[in-house]
C-alpha positions as CSV (number, residue, x, y, z in Angstrom):
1,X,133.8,126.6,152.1
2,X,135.4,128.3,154.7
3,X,137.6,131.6,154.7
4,X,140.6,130.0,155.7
5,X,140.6,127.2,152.2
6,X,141.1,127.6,148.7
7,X,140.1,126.1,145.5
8,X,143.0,124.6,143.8
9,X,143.3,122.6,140.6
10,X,145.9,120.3,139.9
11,X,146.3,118.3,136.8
12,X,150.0,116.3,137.7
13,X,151.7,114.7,140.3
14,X,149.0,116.0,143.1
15,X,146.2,114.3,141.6
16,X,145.3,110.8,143.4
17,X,147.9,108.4,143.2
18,X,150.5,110.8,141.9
19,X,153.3,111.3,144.1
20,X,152.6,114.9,145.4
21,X,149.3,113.8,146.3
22,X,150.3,113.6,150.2
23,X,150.7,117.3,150.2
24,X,146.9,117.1,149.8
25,X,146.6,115.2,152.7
26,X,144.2,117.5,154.6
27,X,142.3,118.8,151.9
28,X,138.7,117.7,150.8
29,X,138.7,116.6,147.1
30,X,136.2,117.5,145.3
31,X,136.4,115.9,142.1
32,X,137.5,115.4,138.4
33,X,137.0,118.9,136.8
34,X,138.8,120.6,133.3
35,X,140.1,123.8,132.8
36,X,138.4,126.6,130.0
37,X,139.6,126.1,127.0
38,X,142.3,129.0,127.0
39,X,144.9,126.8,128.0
40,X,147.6,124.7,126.2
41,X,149.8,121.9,127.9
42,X,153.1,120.9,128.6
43,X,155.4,118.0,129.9
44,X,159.3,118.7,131.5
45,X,161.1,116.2,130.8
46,X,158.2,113.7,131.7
47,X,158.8,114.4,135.2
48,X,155.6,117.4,135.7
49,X,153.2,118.9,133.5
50,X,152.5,122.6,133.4
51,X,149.7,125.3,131.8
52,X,150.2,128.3,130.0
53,X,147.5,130.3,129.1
54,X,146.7,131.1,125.4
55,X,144.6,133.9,123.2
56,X,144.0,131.0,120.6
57,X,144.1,127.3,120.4
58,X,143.2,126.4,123.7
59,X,141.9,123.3,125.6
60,X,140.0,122.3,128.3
61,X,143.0,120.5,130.4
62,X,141.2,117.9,132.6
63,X,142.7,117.8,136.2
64,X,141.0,117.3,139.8
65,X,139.7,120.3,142.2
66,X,140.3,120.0,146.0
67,X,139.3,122.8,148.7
68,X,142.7,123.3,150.4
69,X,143.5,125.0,153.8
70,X,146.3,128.2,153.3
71,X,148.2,126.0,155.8
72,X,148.5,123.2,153.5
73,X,149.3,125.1,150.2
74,X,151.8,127.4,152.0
75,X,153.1,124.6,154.0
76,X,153.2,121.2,151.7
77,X,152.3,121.7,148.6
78,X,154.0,124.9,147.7
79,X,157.8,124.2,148.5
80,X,157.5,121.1,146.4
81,X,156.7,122.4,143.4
82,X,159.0,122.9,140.7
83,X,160.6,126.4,140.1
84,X,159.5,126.7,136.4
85,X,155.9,127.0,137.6
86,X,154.3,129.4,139.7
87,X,151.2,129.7,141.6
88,X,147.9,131.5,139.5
89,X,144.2,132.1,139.0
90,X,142.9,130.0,136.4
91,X,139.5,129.7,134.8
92,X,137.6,126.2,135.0
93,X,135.3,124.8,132.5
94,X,132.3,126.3,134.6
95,X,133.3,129.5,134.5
96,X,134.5,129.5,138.5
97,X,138.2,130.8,139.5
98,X,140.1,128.2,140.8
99,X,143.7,129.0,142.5
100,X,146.7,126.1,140.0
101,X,150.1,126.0,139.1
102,X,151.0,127.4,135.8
103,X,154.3,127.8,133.8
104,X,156.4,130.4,134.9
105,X,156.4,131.5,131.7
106,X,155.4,130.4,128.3
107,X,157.8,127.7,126.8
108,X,159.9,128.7,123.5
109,X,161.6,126.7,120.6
110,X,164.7,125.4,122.3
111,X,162.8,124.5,125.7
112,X,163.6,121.2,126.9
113,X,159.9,121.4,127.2
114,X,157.1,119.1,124.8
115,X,153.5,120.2,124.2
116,X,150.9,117.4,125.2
117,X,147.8,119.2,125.0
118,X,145.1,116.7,124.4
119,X,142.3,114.9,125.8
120,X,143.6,112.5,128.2
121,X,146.0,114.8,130.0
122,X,148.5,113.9,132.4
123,X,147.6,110.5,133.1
124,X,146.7,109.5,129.6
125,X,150.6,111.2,128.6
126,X,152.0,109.7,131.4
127,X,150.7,105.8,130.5
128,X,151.5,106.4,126.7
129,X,155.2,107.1,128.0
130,X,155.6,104.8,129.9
131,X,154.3,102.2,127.0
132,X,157.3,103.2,124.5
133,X,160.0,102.8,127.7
């Protein structure tokens, strides 16, 4: 890995075949990989997913790792992202830092805003959704 790239983990619409993918365009994926378990997860509205970290009751959220060029992330993945998430460090299952988009801050009662931590993830939520439409 060179100076100029990043790790980053993504566990929505960036992973293969979701449609923010093409921001990843240029960078070298580098597998399926979950976070620690310190982690809870959450879906707005259906449309995006998004971490918050926890002291207890976390999960190992599964997602994909790619290495990614500053360029890139500044440039096309960054400015699409949704404002209730912002960019962090987060811990992978391995123990290595990885840089990943985490909620803004950590959703309350009231939040349009529904926990799915399990499992499957995003694409398992995603297809279980999609079977009750």
């Amino acid at each position: 890995m060179s100076d100029d790239v990043v790790l980053m983990f993504v566990n929505g619409q960036a992973m293969r075949g979701g449609s923010l993918n093409d921001a990843l365009a240029g960078a070298r994926y580098l597998g399926a990989v979950r976070t620690a378990p310190r982690y809870r997860f959450f879906s707005f509205g259906d449309v995006f997913p998004g971490l918050a970290r926890v002291a207890e009751g976390g999960w190992p959220v599964p997602g994909e790792i790619y290495e990614v060029s500053y360029t890139d992330l500044r440039e096309n993945l960054l400015p699409r992202e949704p404002a209730e998430l912002e960019l962090s460090v987060i811990e992978l299952e391995d123990g290595r830092g990885s840089l990943s988009m985490v909620c803004r801050r950590p959703p309350v009662p009231g939040d349009p805003v529904r926990e799915i931590t399990a499992p499957g993830g995003w694409r398992e939520h995603r297809s279980a959704t999609a079977d009750h439409l």
